[in-house]
C-alpha positions as CSV (number, residue, x, y, z in Angstrom):
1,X,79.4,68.4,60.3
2,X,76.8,67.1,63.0
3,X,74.1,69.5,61.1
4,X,75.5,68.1,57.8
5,X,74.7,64.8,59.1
6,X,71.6,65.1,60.6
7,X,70.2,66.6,57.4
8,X,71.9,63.6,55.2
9,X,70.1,61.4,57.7
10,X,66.8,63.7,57.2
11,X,66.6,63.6,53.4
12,X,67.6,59.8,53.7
13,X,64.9,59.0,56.0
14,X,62.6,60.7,53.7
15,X,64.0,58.7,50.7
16,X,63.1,55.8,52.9
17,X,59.6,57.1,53.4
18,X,58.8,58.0,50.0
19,X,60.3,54.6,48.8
20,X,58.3,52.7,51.3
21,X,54.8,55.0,50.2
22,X,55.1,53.5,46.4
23,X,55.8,50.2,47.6
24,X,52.5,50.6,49.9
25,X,50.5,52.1,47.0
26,X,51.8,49.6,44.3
27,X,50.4,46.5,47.2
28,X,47.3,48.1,47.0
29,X,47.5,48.5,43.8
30,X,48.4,44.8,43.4
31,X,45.4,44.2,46.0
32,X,42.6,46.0,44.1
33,X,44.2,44.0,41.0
34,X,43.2,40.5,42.4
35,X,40.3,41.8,44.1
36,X,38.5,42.8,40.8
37,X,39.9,39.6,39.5
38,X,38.2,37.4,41.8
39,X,35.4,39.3,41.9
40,X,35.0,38.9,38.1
41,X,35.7,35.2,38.5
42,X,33.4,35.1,41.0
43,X,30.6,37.3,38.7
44,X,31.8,34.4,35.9
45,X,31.0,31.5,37.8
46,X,27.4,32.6,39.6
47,X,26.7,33.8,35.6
48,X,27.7,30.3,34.4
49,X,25.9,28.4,37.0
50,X,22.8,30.3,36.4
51,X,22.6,29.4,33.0
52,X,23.4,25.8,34.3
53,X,20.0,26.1,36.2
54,X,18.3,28.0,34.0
55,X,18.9,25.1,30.7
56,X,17.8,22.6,34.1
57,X,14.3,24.7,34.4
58,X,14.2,25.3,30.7
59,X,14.4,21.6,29.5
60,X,11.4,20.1,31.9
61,X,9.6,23.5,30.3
62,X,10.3,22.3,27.0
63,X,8.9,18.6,27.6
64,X,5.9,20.3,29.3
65,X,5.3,22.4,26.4
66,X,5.3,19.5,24.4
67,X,3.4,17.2,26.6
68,X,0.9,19.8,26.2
69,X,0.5,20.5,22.6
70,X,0.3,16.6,22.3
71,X,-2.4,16.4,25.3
72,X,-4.2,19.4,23.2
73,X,-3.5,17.3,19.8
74,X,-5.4,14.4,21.2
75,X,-8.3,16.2,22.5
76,X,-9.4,18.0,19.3
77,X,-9.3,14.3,17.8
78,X,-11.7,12.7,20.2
79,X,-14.8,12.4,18.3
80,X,-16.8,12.6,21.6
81,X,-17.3,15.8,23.5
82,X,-15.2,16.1,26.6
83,X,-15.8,18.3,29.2
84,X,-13.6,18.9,32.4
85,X,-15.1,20.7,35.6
86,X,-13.8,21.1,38.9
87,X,-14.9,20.1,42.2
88,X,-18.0,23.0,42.1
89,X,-19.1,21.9,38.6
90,X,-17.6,24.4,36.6
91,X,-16.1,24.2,33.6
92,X,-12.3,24.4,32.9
93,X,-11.4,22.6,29.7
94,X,-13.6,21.5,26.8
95,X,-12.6,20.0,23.2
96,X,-13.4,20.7,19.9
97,X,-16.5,17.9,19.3
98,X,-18.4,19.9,22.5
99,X,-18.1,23.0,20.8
100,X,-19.1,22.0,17.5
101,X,-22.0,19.9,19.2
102,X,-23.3,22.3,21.5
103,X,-22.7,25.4,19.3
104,X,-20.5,27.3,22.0
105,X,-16.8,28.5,21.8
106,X,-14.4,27.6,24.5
107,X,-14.1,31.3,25.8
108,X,-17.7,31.5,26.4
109,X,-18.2,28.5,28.5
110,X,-14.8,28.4,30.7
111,X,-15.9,29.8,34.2
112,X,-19.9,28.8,33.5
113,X,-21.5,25.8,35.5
114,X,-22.2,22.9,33.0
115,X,-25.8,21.9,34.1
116,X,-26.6,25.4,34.1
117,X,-24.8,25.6,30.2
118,X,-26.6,22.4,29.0
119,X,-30.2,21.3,30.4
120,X,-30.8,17.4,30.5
121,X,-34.2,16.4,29.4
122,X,-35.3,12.5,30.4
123,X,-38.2,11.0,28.5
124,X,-41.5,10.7,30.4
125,X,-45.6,9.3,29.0
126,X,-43.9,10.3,25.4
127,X,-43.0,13.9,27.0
128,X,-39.2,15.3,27.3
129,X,-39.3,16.3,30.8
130,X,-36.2,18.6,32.8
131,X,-34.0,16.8,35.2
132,X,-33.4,18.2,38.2
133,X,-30.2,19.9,39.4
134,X,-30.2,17.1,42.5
135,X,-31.0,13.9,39.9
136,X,-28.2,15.2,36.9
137,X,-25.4,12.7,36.8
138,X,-22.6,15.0,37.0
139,X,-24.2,16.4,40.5
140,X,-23.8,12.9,41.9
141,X,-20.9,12.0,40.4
142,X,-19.2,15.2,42.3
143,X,-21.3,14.3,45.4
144,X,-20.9,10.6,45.8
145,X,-17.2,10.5,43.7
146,X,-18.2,7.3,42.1
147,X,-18.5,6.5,37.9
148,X,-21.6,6.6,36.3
149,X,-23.5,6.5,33.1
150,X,-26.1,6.3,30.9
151,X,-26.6,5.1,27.4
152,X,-29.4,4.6,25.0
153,X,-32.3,2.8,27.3
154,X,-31.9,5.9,29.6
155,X,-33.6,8.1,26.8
156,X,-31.7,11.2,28.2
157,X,-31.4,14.0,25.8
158,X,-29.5,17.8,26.1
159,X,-30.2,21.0,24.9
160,X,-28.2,22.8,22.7
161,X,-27.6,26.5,21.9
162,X,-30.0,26.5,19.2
163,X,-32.7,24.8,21.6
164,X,-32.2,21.9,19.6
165,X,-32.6,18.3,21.8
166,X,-30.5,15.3,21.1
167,X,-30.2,12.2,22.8
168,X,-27.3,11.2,24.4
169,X,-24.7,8.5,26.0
170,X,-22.8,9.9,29.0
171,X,-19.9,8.5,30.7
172,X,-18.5,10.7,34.0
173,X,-15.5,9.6,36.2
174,X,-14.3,11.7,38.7
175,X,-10.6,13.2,39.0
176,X,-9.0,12.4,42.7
177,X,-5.9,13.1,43.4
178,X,-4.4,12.2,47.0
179,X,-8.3,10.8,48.1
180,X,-9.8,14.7,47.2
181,X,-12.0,15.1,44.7
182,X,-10.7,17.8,42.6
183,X,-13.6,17.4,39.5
184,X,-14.9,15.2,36.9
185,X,-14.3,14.3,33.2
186,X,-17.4,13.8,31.1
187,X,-17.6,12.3,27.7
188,X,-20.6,12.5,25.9
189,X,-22.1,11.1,22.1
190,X,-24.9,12.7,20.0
191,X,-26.9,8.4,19.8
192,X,-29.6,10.4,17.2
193,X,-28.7,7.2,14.5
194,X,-28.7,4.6,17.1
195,X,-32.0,5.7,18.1
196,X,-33.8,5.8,14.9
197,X,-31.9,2.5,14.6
198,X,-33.4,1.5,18.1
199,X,-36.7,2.5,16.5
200,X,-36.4,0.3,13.5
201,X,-35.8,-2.5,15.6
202,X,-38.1,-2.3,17.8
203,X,-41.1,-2.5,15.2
204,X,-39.7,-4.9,13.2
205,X,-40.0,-7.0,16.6
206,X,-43.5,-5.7,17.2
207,X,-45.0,-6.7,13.8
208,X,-43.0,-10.2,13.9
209,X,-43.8,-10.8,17.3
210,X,-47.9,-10.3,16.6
211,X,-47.5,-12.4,13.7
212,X,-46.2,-15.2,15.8
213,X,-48.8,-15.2,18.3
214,X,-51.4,-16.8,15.8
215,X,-49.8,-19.6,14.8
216,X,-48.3,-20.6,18.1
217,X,-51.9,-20.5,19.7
218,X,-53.3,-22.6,17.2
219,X,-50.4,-25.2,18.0
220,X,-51.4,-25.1,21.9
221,X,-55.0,-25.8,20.4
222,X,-53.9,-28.8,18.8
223,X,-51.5,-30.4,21.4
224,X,-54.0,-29.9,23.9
225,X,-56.5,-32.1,22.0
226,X,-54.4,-34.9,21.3
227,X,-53.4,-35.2,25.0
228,X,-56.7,-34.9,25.6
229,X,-57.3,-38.2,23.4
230,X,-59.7,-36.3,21.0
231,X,-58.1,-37.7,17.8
232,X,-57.5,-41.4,19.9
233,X,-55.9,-42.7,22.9
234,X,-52.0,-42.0,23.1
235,X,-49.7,-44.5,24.9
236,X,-47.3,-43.2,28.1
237,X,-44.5,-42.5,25.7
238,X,-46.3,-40.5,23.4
239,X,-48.0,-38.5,26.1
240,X,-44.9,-37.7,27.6
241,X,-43.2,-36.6,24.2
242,X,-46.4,-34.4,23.7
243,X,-46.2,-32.8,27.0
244,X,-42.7,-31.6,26.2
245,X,-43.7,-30.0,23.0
246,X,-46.6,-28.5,24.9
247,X,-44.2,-26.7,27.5
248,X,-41.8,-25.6,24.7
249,X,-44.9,-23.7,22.6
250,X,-45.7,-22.1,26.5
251,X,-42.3,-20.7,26.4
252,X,-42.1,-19.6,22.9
253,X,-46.1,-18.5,23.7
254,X,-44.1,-16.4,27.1
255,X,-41.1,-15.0,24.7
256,X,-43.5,-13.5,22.2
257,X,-46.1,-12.0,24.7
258,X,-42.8,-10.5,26.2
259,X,-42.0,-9.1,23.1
260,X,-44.9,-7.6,22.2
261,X,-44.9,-5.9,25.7
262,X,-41.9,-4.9,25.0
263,X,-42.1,-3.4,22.0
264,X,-45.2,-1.5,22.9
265,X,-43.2,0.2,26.3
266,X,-40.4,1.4,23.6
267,X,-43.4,2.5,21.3
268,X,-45.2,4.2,23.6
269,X,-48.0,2.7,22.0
270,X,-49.7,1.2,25.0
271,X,-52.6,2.1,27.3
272,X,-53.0,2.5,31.2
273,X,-56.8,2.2,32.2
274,X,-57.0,2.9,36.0
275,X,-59.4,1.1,38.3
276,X,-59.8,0.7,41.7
277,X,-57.3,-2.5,42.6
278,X,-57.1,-4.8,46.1
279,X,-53.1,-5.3,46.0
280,X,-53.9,-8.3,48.4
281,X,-56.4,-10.3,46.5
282,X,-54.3,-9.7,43.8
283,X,-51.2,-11.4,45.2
284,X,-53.3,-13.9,46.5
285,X,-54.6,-14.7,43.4
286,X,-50.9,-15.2,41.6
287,X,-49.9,-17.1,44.3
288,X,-52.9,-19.5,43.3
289,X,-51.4,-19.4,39.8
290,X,-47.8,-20.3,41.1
291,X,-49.2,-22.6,43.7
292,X,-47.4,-25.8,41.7
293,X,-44.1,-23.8,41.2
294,X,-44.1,-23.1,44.5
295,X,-44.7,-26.9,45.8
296,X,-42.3,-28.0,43.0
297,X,-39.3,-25.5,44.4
298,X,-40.6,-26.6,48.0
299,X,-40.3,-22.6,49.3
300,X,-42.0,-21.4,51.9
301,X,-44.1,-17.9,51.2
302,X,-44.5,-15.8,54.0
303,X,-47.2,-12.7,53.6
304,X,-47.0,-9.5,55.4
305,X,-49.9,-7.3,54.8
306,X,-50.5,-3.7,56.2
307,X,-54.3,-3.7,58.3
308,X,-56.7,-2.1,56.3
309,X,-54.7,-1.5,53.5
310,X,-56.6,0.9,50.8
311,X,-57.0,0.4,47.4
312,X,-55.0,1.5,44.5
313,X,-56.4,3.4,41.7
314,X,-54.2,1.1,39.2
315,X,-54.4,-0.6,35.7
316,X,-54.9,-4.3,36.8
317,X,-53.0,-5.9,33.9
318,X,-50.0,-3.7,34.4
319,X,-49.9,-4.5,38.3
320,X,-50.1,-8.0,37.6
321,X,-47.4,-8.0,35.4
322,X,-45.1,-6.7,38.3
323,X,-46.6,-9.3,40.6
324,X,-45.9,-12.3,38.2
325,X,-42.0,-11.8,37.2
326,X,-41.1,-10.4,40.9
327,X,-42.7,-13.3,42.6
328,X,-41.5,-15.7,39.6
329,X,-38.1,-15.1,40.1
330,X,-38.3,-15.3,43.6
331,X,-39.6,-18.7,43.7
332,X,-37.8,-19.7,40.5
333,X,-33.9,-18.8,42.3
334,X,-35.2,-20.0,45.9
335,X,-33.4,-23.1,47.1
336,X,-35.5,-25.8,48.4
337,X,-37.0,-25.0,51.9
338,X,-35.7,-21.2,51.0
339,X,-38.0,-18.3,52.1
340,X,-40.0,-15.5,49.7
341,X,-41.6,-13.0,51.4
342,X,-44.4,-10.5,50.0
343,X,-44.7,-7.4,52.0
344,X,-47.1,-5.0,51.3
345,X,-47.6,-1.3,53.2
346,X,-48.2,2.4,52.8
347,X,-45.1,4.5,53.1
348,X,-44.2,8.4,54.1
349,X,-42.1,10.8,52.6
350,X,-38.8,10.7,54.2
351,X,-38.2,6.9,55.2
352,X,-35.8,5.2,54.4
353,X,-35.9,1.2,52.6
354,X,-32.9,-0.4,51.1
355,X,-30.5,2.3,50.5
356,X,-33.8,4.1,49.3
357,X,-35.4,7.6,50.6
358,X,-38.8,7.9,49.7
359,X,-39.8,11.2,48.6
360,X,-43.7,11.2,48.4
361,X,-46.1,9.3,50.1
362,X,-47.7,6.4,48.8
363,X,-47.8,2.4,48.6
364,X,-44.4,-0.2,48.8
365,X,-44.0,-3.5,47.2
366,X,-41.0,-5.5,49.0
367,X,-40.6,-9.5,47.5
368,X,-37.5,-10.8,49.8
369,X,-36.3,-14.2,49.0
370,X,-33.3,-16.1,50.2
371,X,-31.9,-17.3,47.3
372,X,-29.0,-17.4,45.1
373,X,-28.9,-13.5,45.2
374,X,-27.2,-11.4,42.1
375,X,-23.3,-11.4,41.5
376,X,-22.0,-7.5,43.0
377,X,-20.3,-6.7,39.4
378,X,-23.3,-7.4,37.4
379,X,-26.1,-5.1,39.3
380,X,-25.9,-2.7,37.4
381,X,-27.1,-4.6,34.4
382,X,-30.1,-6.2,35.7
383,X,-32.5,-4.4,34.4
384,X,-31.1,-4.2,30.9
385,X,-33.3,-5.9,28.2
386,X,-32.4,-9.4,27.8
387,X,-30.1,-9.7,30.6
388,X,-29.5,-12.3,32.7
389,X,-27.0,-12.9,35.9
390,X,-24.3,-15.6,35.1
391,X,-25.2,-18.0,38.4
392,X,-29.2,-17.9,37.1
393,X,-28.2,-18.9,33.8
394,X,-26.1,-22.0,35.4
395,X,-28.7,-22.9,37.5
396,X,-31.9,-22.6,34.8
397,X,-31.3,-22.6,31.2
398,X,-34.3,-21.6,29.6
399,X,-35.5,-17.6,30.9
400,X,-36.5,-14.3,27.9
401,X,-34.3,-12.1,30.2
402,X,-37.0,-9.7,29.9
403,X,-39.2,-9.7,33.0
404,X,-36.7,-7.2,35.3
405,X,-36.7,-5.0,32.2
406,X,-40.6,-4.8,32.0
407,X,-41.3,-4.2,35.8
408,X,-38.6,-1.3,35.5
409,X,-40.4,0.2,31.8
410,X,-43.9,-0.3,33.6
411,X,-43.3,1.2,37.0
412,X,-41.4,4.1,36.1
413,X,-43.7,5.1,33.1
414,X,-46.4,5.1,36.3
415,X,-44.8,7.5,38.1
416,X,-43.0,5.1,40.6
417,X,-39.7,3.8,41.2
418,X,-38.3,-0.1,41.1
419,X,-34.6,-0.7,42.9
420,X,-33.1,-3.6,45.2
421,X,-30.8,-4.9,47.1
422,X,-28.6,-8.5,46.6
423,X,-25.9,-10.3,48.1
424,X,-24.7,-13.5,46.4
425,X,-25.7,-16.8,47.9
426,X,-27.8,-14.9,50.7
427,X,-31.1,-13.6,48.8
428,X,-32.3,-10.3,47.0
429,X,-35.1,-8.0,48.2
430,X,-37.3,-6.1,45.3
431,X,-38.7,-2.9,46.5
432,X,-41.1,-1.0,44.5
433,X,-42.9,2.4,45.0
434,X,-46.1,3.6,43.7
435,X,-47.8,7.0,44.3
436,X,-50.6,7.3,46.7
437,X,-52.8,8.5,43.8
438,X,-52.6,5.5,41.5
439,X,-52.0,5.8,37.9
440,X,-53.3,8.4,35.5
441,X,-54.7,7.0,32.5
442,X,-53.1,6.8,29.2
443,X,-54.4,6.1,25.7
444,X,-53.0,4.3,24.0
445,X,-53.5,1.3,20.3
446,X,-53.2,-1.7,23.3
447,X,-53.0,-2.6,26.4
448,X,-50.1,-5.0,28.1
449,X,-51.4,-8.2,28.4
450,X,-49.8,-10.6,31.6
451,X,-48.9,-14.3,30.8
């Protein structure tokens, strides 16, 4: 019975085991159930939440895409050629207009330096002369980071693929981002119709302007002898009226001389006849002809002259006509007991003179005054043709606007150089440079004439 027993209990302690075996197994059955469950929830959700970032990513990529093709839209409808180069100069986007104008495709010129790609030519004694690598606008624009420009009176030209030359307008601003220069953007227009245009002009004013000059001499002729009295005695009144008319034919006498220079500069139809030249008597001598504009201003003219200061070989008429509008002005925008100062000296290559560093040696011209000085935002203009600043206008009416224009034409056809510097309401100091060796002569139909 006890063996009985013992093997009941036996084979019910197996039953026991075997039962409690399946349960274990059907747990981990149930266990590997829910793991794979949450493991493919788990899969579900990181699956869904990447798409969730991935339509995040995709939608900006989209815009950008878009932005883009717009970007690229507007740039093949720019009439003007655009070019974009980075901080070295080199080129990394260009439209459609460059391509056409310039006869390159884009693939050729990405990666290529644009001054080495296109060669600048500036007009020089009726010649097309290169521009240095150190003087092209886009090298200071990536050296000094500031705007510039240059438009028709700059007579700058490029070279295209062809080896054709056109003149231009170019505009370059450069591309900062966080105060670092990362490049520039230049925009630039074949001007070959303005220029012919330019051309046009320009005679018409020549053959007007000679035209004029008979008539208003003859006109000075006659006032002069009736103030003289050689047609009869003329009471106060009548002098006075006369003496008015007389002044207003000197102006218009002035404007058309002016003119003519003018248009003989833009001709390139006038002469330079060197000859040996005292720069001192020759100031002297235009102070003697300013001598009542200077007591009727009541400035004082103080003269610093270099000891034995050589002569210039120089075309006399041309000098003087730097002399006379420099010193003009001057004494013209001085206040009353103001100061104009002529200083006159030899310079060497290397020093330094109002912002200026002079690269040659040779002679300098400085006419400082202390007068009303020229407005900061309209520098840049004052050299233009016809241009005035806004506080000399106020102060004297009547002025051609062409004198600055015609000591910059004369001095740089020379060979020399013409800049300044001003501060409103303090005074403005001419400087101008002129080789050691003079002028070289030029033919030319005529000759400048001074007033």
């Amino acid at each position: 019975e006890l063996l009985l027993v013992s093997q009941e209990m036996n084979s019910n302690a197996f039953l026991l085991l075997d039962e409690s075996q399946e349960k274990i197994q059907m747990l981990q059955r149930q266990i590997l159930f829910f793991s794979f469950v949450f493991l493919f929830l788990l899969l579900l959700g990181v699956l869904i939440a990447g798409f969730s970032v991935l339509k995040g990513i995709g939608q900006p990529a989209m815009e950008m895409a878009k932005a883009k093709a717009k970007t690229e839209a507007i740039l093949r409808g720019i009439g003007e050629s655009l070019v974009v180069t980075d901080e070295n100069g080199v080129i990394v986007l260009v439209n459609d207009a460059f391509e056409k104008r310039l006869g390159y495709k884009k693939h050729e010129v990405i990666g290529k330096k644009f001054v080495q790609l296109t060669p600048a030519f500036k007009c020089q004694k009726s010649k097309r002369v290169r521009v240095r690598y150190a003087d092209r606008l886009i090298t200071r624009a990536l050296k000094e980071g500031v705007e510039l420009h240059a438009n028709l009176k700059d007579c700058l030209y490029f070279k295209a693929r062809d080896k054709s030359f056109f003149p231009v307008s170019v505009k370059i601003a450069p591309i900062f981002l966080e105060k670092k220069l990362y490049g520039v953007v230049l925009v630039f227009s074949d001007i070959s119709q303005e220029k012919i245009a330019d051309q046009a002009k320009t005679e018409f004013i020549s053959l007007a302007s000679h035209q004029l000059q008979t008539p208003i001499t003859s006109a000075n002729w006659y006032l002069e002898m009736l103030m003289n009295g050689d047609v009869g005695k003329l009471s106060k009144e009548q002098k006075e009226l006369f003496m008015e008319v007389y002044k207003s034919n000197l102006h218009m006498k002035d404007l058309v001389q002016a003119l003519l220079n003018v248009s003989r500069i833009e001709l390139s139809t006038f002469m330079v006849k060197p000859q040996s030249v005292d720069l001192v008597a020759l100031v002297k001598s235009i102070l003697t002809e300013l001598k009542p504009k200077i007591k009727a201003s009541k400035v004082n003219v103080v003269q610093k002259y270099a000891k034995k200061l050589p002569p210039i070989s120089a075309d006399p008429s041309l000098i003087r006509i730097v002399f006379q509008n420099l010193l003009s002005n001057a004494i013209k925008y001085t206040s009353n007991k103001g100061n104009v100062t002529i200083d006159l000296r030899l310079t060497k290559k290397g020093q330094r003179f109002g912002g200026h560093v002079i690269e040659q040696d040779g002679f300098l011209i400085q006419i400082a005054d202390t007068g009303m000085g020229i407005p900061k935002d309209e520098q840049t203009h004052i050299f233009n043709k016809m241009y005035r600043a806004s506080n000399a206008k106020e102060r004297i009416e009547s002025g051609t606007g062409l004198g600055l224009y015609l000591v910059k034409s004369i001095v740089e056809t020379v060979g020399g150089h013409v800049w300044f510097k001003s501060k409103e309401k303090e005074g403005t100091t001419f400087f101008v440079f002129l080789l050691k060796e003079g002028m070289k002569q030029r033919e030319g139909s005529r000759p400048l004439e001074s007033f």
